[in-house]
C-alpha positions as CSV (number, residue, x, y, z in Angstrom):
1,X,-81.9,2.7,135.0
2,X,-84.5,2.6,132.5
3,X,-87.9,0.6,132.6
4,X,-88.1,-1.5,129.3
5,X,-92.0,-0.1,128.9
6,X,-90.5,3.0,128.1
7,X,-88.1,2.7,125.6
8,X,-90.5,3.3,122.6
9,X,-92.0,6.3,123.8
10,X,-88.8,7.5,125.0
11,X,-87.3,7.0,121.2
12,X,-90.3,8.6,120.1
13,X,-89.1,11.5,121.4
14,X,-86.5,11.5,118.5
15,X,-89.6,11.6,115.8
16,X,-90.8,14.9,118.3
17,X,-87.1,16.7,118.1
18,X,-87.0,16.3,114.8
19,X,-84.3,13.9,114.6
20,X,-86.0,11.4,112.3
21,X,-89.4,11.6,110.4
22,X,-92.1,8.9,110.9
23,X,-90.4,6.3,108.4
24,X,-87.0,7.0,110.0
25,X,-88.8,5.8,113.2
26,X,-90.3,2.9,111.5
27,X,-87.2,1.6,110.2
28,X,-85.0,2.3,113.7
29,X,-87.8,0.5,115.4
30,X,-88.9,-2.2,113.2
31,X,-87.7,-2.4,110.0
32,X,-83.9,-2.9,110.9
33,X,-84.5,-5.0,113.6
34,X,-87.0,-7.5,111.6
35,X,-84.4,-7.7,108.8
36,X,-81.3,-8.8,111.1
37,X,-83.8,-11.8,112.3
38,X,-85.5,-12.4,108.5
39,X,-82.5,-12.4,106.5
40,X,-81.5,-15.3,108.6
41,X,-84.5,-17.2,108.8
42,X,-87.3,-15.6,106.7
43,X,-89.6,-17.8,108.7
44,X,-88.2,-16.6,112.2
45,X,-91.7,-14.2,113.3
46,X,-94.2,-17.0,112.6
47,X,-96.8,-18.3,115.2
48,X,-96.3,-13.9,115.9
49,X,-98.5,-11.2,116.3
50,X,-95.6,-9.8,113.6
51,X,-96.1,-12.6,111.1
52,X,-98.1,-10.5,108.8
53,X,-96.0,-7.3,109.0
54,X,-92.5,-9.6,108.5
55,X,-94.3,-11.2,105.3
56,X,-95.3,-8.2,103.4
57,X,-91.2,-6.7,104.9
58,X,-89.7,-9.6,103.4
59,X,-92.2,-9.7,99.8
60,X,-90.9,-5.9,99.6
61,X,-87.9,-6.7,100.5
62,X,-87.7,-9.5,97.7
63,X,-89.2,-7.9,95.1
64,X,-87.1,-4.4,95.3
């Protein structure tokens, strides 16, 4: 069984086998899981510490 303060740095071992590079990581860990939540409710991190960081996903997001 596996603590849930340990599944970051446990996934970060997949960044230190050389299974995905730094943006992989980003996207497996926050990207992809922001964008399930915002592309149902763009306004769904607000009153967050993630507000800022699911804005500026969502303007890139937007504008690509």
């Amino acid at each position: 069984m596996h603590d849930a303060r340990t599944i970051l740095s446990e996934a970060w071992g997949l960044v230190d086998a050389g299974m995905l590079d730094r943006a992989a990581f980003r996207d497996f860990t926050f990207t992809n899981p922001a964008m399930l939540h915002l592309s149902m409710n763009p306004d769904y991190f607000e009153g967050t510490v993630l507000a800022d960081e699911a804005k500026k996903l969502l303007a890139r997001r937007q504008g690509a």
